[in-house]
C-alpha positions in Angstrom: 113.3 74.3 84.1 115.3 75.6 86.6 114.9 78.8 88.1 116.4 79.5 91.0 119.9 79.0 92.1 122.8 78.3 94.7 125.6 80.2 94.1 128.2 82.2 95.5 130.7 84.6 94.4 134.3 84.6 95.2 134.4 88.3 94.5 131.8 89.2 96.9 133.2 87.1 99.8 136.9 88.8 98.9 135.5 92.6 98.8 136.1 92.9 102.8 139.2 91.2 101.7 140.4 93.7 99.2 139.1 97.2 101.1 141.4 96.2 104.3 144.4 95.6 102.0 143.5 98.8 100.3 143.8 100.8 103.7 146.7 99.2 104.3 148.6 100.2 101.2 147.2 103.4 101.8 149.1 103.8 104.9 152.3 102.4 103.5 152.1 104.9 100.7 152.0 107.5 103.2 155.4 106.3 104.9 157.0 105.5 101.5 156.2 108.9 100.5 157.7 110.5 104.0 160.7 108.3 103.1 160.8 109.9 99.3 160.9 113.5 100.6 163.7 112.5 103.4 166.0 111.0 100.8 165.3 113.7 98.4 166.1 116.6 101.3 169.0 114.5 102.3 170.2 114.8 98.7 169.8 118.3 98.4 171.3 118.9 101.5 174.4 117.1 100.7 174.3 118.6 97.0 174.1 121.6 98.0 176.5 121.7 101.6 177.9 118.5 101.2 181.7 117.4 100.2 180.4 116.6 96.2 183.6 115.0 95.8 183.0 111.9 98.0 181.5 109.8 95.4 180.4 107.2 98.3 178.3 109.6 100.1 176.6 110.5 97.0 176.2 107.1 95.7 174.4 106.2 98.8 172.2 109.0 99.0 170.7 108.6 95.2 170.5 105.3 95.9 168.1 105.6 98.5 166.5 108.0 96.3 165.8 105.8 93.6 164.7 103.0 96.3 162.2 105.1 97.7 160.9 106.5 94.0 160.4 102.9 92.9 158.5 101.9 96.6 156.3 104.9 96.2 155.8 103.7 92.0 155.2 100.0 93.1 152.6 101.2 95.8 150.9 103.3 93.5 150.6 100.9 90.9 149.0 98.3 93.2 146.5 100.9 94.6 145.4 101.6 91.0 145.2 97.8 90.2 143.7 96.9 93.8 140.8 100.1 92.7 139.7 98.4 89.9 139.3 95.0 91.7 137.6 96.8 94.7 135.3 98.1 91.6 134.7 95.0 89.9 134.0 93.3 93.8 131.2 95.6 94.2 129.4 95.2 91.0 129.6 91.5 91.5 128.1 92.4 94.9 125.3 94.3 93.7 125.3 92.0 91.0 124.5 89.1 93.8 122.1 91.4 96.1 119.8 91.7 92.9 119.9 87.9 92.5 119.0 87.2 95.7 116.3 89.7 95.6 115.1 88.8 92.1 114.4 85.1 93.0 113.0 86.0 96.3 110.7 88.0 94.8 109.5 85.2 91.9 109.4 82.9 95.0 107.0 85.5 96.5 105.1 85.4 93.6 105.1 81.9 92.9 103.1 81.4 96.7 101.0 84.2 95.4 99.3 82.5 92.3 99.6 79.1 94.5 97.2 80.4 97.0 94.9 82.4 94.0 95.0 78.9 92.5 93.8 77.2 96.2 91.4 79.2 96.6 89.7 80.2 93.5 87.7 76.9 92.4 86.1 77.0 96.4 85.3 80.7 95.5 83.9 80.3 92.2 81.7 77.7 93.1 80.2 79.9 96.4 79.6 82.6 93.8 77.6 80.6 91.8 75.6 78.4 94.8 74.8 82.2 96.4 73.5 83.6 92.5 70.9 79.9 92.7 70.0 80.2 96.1 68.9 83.5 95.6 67.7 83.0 92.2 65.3 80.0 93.5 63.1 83.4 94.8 62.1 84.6 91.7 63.0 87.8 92.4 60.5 88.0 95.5 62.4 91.1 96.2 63.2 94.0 93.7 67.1 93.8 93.9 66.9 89.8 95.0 66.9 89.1 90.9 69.5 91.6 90.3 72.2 90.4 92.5 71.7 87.1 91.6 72.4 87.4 88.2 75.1 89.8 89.1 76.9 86.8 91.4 76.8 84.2 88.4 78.2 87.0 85.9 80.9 87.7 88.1 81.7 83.6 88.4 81.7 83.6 85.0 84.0 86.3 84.0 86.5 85.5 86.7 86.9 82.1 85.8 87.4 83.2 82.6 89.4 86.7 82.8 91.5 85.6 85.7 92.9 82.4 84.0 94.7 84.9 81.6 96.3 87.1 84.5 97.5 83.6 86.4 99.1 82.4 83.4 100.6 86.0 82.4 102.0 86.0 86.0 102.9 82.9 86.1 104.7 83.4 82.8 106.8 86.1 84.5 107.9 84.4 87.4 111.3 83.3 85.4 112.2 87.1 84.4 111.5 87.9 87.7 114.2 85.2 88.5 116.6 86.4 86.0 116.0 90.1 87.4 114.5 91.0 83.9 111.5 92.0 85.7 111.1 93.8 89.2 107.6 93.3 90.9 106.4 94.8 94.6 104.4 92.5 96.4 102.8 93.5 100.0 101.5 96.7 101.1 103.5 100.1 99.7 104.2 102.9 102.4 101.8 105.1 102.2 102.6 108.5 101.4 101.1 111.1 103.7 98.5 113.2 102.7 99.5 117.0 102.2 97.7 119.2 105.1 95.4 121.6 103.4 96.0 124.9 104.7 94.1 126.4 106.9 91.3 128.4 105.6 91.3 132.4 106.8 89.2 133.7 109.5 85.6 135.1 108.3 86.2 139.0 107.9 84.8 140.7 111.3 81.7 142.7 108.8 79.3 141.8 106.7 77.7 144.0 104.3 74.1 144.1 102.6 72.2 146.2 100.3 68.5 146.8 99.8 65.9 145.2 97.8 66.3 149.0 95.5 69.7 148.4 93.5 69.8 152.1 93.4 70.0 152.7 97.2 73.6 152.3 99.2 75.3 149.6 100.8 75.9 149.2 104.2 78.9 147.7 106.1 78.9 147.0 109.7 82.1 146.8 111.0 82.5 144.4 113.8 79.7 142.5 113.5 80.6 139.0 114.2 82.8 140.1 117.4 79.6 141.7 118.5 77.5 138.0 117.7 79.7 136.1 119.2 80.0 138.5 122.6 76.6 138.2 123.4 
């Protein structure tokens, strides 16, 4: 089965692409808009103080009216569409960045179980050679006995109990892949411990009270200053 891939995206490689086009239709909407509000003044101005009886004049001036209208429409129109492909770019891009960090990731954990795998028969059997060397003493010593048998129980269970959680990771490596499945692998930043505050100076007294409940308390003010000035 094959897991990981080769494969590029014509979107993502077009998204520089699209965002410099989409500046620069930016900037022409600007000018086509300065145009607009020229021809529309000049057609006011000419409406309003200009001979309304030369049809040329007026012709000319509503023309460039409607020219610059349908510039500023056509510009806007592209922008819109050029928004949504800008849009579509960078979810393809995201889209990518996952994939390649998804299969990274399975890779990652893929060398993982492969050195778990290289490494536990060598460790299983030292376990076990440990729990008869020191079982061959008979338990001359009183923990000697108890370690041994502690060395061949823990052979025993983690050849057992850790050939379940290889093959359940090694089961997840393809939704790892697929980006079904996230996994951290390495050291996490450690989060820094919270300073406990300080704790408040001892009070400069102390107070104490005879063994007869009934008699009164003293307090002597000052007394540590008076300790530690000595």
């Amino acid at each position: 089965m094959k897991i990981f891939s080769k494969r590029t995206n014509p979107q993502v490689q077009s998204h520089a692409q699209l965002t410099e086009r989409q500046a620069r239709l930016t900037g022409m909407r600007s000018e086509a808009q300065a145009a607009l509000d020229a021809a529309l003044g000049d057609r006011q101005s000419h409406l309003i103080g200009g001979n309304v009886d030369n049809d040329d004049v007026a012709k000319t001036l509503q023309a460039r009216a409607d020219s610059a209208q349908s510039a500023l429409v056509g510009l806007d129109d592209a922008i819109t569409a050029l928004a949504i492909q800008i849009t579509n770019a960078e979810a393809a891009q995201c889209a990518e960045q996952l994939r390649i960090k998804s299969e990274a990731d399975a890779k990652e954990l893929s060398a993982v179980l492969a050195n778990v795998e290289k490494v536990l028969p060598a460790w299983i059997a030292t376990a076990r050679e440990m729990s008869e060397l020191l079982g061959s003493l008979n338990n001359f010593r009183y923990q000697v006995g108890g370690v041994s048998n502690y060395l061949g129980g823990v052979a025993t269970e983690t050849e057992v109990g850790l050939r379940v959680v290889l093959d359940d990771l090694s089961g997840a490596i393809g939704p790892i892949a697929r980006g079904e499945q996230s996994i951290i692998i390495g050291k996490t930043p450690q989060v820094p411990a919270v300073a406990a505050p300080p704790a408040p100076p001892p009070k400069d007294h102390f107070t104490y009270t005879t063994p007869n409940h009934a008699a009164p308390t003293y307090r002597v003010p000052g007394a540590f200053a008076k300790e530690t000035n000595r």
